[in-house]
C-alpha positions as CSV (number, residue, x, y, z in Angstrom):
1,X,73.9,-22.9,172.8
2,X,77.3,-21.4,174.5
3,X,78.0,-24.5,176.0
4,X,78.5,-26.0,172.5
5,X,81.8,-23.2,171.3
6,X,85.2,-23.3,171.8
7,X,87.1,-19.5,170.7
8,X,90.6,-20.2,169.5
9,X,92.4,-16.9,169.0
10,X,96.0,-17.5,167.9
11,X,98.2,-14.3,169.0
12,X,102.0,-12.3,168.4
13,X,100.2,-9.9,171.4
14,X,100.7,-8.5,174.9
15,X,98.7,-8.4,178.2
16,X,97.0,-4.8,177.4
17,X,95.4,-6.5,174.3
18,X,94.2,-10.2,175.3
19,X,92.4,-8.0,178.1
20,X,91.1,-5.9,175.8
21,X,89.8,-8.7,173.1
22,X,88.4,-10.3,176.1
23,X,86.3,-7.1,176.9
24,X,85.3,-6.7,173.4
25,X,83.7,-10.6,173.3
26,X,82.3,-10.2,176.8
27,X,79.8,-7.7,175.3
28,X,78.6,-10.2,172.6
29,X,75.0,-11.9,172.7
30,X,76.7,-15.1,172.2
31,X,79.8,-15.6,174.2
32,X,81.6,-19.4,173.3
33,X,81.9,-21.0,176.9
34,X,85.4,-21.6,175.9
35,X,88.0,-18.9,174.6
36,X,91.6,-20.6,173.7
37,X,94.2,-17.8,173.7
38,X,97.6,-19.4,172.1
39,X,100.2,-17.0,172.6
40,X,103.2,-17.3,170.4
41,X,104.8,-13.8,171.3
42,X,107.7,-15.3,173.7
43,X,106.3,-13.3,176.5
44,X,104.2,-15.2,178.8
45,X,101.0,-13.3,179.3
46,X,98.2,-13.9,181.7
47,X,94.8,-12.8,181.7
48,X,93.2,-9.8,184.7
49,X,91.8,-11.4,187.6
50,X,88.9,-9.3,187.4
51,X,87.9,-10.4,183.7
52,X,88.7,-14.0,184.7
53,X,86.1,-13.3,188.0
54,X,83.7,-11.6,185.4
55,X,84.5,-14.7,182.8
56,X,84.0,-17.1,185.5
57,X,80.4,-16.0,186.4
58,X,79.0,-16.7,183.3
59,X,80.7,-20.5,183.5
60,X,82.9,-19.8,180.8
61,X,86.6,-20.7,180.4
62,X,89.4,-19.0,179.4
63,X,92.8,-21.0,178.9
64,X,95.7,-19.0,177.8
65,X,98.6,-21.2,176.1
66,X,102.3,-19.6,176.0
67,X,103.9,-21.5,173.3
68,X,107.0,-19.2,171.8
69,X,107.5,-19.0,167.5
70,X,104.3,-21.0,166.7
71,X,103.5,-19.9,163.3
72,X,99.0,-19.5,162.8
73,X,98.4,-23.0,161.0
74,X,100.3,-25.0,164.5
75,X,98.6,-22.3,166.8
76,X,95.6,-22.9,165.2
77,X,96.4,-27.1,165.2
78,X,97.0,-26.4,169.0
79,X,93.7,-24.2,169.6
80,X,92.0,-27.2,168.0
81,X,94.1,-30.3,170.2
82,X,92.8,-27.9,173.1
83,X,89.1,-27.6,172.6
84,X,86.7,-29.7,173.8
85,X,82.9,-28.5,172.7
86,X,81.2,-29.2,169.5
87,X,81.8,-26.5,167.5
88,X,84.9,-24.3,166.8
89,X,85.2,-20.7,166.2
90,X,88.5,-18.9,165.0
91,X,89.1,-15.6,165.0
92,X,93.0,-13.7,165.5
93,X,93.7,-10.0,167.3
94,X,93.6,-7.7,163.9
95,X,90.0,-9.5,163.1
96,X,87.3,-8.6,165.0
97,X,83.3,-8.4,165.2
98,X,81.7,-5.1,165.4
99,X,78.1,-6.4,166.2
100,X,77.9,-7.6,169.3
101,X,75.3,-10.3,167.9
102,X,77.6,-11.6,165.0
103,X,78.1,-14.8,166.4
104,X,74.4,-14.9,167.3
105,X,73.1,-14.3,164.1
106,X,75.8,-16.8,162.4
107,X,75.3,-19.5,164.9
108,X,71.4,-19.8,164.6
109,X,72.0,-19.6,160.7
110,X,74.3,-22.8,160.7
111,X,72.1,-24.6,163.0
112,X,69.1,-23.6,161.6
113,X,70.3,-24.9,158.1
114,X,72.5,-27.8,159.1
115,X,75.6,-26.4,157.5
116,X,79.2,-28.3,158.1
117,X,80.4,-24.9,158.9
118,X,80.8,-21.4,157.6
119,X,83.5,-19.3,156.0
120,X,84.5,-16.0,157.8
121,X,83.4,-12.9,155.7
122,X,86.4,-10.1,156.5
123,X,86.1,-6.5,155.1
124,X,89.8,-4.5,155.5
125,X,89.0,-1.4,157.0
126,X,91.3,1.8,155.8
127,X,91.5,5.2,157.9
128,X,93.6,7.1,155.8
129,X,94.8,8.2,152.4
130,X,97.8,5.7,152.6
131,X,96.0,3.0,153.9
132,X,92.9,3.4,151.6
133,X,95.5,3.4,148.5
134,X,97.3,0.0,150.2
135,X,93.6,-1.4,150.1
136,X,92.9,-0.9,146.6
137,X,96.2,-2.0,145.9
138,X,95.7,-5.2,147.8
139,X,92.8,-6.8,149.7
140,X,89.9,-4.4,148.3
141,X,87.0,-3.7,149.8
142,X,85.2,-6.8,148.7
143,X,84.5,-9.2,151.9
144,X,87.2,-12.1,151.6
145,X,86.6,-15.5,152.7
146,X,88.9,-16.1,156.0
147,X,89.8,-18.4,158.4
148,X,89.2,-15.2,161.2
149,X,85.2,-15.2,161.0
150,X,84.8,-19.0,160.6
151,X,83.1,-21.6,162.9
152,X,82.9,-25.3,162.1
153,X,81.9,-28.4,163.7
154,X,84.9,-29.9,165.2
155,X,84.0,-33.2,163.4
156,X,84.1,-31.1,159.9
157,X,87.8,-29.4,161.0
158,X,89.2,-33.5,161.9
159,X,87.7,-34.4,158.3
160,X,89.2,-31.4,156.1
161,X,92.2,-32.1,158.7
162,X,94.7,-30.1,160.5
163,X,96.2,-26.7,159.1
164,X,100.0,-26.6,157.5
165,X,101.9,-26.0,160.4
166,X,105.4,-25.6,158.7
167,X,104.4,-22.1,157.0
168,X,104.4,-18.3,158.0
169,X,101.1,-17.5,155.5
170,X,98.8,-19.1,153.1
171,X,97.8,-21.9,155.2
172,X,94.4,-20.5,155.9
173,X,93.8,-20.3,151.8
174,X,95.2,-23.8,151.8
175,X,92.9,-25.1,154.4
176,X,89.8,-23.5,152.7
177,X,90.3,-24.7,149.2
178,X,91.1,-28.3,150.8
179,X,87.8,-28.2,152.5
180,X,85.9,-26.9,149.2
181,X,87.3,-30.3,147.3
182,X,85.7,-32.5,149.9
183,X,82.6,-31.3,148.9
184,X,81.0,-30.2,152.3
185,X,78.1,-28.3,153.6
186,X,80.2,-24.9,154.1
187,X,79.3,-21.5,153.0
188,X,79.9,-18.0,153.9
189,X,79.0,-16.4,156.9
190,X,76.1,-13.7,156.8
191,X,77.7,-11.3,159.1
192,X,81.0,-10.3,158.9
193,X,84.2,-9.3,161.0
194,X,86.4,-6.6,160.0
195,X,90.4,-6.7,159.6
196,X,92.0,-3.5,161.4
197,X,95.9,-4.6,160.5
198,X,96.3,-2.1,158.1
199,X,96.0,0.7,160.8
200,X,98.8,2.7,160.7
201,X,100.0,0.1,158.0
202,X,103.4,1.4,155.9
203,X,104.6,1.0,152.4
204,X,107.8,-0.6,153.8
205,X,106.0,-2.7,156.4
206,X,103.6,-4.3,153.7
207,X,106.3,-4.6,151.1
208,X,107.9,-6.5,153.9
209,X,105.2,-8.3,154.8
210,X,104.2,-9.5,150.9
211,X,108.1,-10.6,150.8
212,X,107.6,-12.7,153.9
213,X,104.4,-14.2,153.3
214,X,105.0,-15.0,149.5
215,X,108.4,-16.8,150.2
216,X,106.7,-18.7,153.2
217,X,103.7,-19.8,150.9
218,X,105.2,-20.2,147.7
219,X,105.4,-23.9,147.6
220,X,101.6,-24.4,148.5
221,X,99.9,-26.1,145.6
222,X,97.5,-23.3,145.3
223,X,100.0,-20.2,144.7
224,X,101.9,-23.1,141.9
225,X,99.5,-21.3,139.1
226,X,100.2,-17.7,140.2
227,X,103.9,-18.3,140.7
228,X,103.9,-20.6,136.8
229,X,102.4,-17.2,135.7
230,X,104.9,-14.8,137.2
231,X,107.6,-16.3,136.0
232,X,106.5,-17.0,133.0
233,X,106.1,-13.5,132.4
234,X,109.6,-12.3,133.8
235,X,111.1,-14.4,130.9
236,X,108.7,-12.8,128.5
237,X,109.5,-9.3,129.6
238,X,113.5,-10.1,129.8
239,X,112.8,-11.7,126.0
240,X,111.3,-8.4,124.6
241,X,112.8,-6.2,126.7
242,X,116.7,-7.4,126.8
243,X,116.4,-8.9,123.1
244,X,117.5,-6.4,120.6
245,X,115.2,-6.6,117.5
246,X,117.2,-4.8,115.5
247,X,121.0,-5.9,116.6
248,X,123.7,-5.8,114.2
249,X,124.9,-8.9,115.3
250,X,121.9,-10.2,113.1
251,X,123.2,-8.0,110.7
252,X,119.4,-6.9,110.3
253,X,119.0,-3.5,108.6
254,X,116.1,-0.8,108.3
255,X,115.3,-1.8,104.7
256,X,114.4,-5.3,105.4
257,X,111.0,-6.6,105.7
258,X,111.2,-7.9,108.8
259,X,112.8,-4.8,110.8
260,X,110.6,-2.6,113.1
261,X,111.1,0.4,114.7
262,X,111.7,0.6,118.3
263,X,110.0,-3.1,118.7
264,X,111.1,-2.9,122.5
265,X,109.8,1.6,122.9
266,X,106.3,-0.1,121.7
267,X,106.1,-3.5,123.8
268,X,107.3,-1.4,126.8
269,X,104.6,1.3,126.8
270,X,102.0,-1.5,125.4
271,X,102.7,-3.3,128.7
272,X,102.5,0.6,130.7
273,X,99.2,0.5,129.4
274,X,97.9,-3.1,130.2
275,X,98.9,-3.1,133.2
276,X,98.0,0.6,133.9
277,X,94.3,-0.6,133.2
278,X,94.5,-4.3,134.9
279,X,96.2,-3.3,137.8
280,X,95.1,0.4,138.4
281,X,91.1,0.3,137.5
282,X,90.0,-3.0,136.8
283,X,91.3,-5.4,139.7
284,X,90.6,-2.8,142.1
285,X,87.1,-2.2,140.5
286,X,86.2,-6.3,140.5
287,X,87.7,-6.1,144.3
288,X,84.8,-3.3,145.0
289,X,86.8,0.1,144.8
290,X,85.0,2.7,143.4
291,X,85.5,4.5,140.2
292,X,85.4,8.0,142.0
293,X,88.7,7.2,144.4
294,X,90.4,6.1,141.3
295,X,89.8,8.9,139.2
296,X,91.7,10.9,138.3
297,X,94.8,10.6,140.0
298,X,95.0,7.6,142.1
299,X,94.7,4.9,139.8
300,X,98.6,5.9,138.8
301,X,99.4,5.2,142.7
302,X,97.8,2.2,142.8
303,X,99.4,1.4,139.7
304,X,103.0,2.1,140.7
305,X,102.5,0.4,144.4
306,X,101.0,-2.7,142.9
307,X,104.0,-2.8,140.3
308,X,106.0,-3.1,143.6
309,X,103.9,-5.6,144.9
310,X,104.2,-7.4,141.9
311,X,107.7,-7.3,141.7
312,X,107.9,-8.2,145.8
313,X,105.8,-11.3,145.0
314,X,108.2,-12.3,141.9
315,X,111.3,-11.9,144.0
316,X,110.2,-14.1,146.2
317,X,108.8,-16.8,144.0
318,X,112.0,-16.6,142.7
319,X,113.3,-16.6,145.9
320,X,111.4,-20.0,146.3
321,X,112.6,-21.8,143.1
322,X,116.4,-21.4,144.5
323,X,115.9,-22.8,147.4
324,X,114.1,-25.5,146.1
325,X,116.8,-26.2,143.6
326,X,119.2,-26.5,146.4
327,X,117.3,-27.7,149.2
328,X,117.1,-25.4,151.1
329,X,113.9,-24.9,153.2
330,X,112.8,-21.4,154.8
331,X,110.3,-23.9,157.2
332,X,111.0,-24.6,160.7
């Protein structure tokens, strides 16, 4: 069966840790006869004689592709131009099996049931306080479907066809929901990897990072209903909030009908609340957080980090709908 895999692993990485991915997949049951580094760092990298030797033994190839500024989707496109066995298996350097007989047990599965493919399962693993209140405010701790995790027959990945190569994020959710509408035999993987990015993850750094991913992907047709909504909702909030009810340039007084009291005091705590509840206890609930970690205190820092989130996500589809305006493109 390893004689039918190809491995493609795109990478912003160094020496010390294609090495050590490579010891990690040489303890698996299943190792793919062919493991496709492409190394967008800038650095060129090259892979320990005495993993190749070890590699080598067991007939299986390693090719290691230095190509500088490649963003995932056109690493990815390049893994694929590369690979030359049946079936292809992505995975990238924060997403990683922890049974060593994942790809065993997933492998046998999609042959066994002659499935075009199957989805990667990831579960985003947390250490800390900070990290586990970045989960809830985030990713959850539901599995996600993911490219990292995935293996397809190459004949599905040339009929779903190749992955947006001109953005910095979202092209994996792209790829996914283009291969859903063609109605193939793909479903989720029954053993999972597990996403370690968040280790020693920062506020900053993933405020950073939402900033930079949602002004990459912004213009992918599947964020269009997300980013309709969040504007939407900035006017709403500018109407209520910025409009004065009660202005005396409507010459609108306390004894008339239509007056109320501190419309705006109301519709601003009414909106605390609402989001208070949606984004504080019941997203993070529906994305598998327990009640306990969010009682009775860290739901109001989950609330107040996903408000920046929130707020990092609108900039940036905003962000997006001036540079469409004008023309200007953030893409390579």
């Amino acid at each position: 069966m390893k004689n039918k895999i190809s491995l493609i692993i795109p990478s912003i990485s160094n020496k010390f840790f294609v090495n050590d991915f490579l010891t990690n997949i040489y303890l698996w049951t299943l190792i793919p006869s062919e493991i496709i580094f492409i190394n967008t760092s800038g650095q060129k990298i090259k892979v320990d004689k005495y993993l190749k030797k070890k590699f080598s033994k067991k007939k299986i190839n390693i090719k290691l592709i230095n190509k500088k500024d490649l963003y995932p989707g056109a690493a990815r496109n390049l893994g694929i131009k590369h690979s030359t066995k049946k079936y292809v298996l992505f995975l990238d350097m924060n997403t990683v099996p922890y049974d060593k007989s994942w790809l065993t047990k997933n492998f046998n599965y999609m042959v066994k049931n002659k499935l075009d493919g199957l989805y990667g399962q990831t579960y985003y693993l947390a250490n800390n306080y900070k990290e586990k209140i970045i989960r809830a405010s985030t990713y959850g701790k539901a599995f996600l479907r993911t490219i990292p995790g995935s293996i397809y027959k190459k004949e599905t990945i040339l009929k779903v066809g190749k992955f947006n190569s001109m953005t910095r994020a979202g092209e994996d959710t792209e790829w996914i929901n283009r291969s859903r509408s063609l109605n193939l035999n793909i479903i989720n993987s029954i053993e999972p990897v597990f996403y370690k990015g968040l280790y020693n993850a920062t506020y900053v750094g993933i405020i950073k990072k939402w900033f930079r991913n949602y002004s990459y992907s912004a213009e992918l047709p599947h964020l269009a209903p997300q980013k309709n909504l969040y504007i939407f909702l900035l006017f709403l909030f500018i109407f209520f909030s910025v409009f004065n009810w009660n202005s005396s340039r409507l010459n609108w007084e306390s004894g008339i009908e239509i007056f109320i009291p501190h419309i705006t005091k109301i519709f601003l705590a009414l909106s605390s609340l609402i989001y208070l509840f949606v984004r504080g206890a019941y997203i993070p609930l529906i994305k598998k957080i327990n009640l306990g970690f969010l009682l009775p205190y860290n739901i109001f820092g989950i609330t107040c980090f996903s408000f920046i989130l929130d707020s990092t996500k609108l900039l940036a589809f905003c962000l997006s709908v001036f540079l469409k305006t004008f023309r200007i493109s953030l893409y390579k």
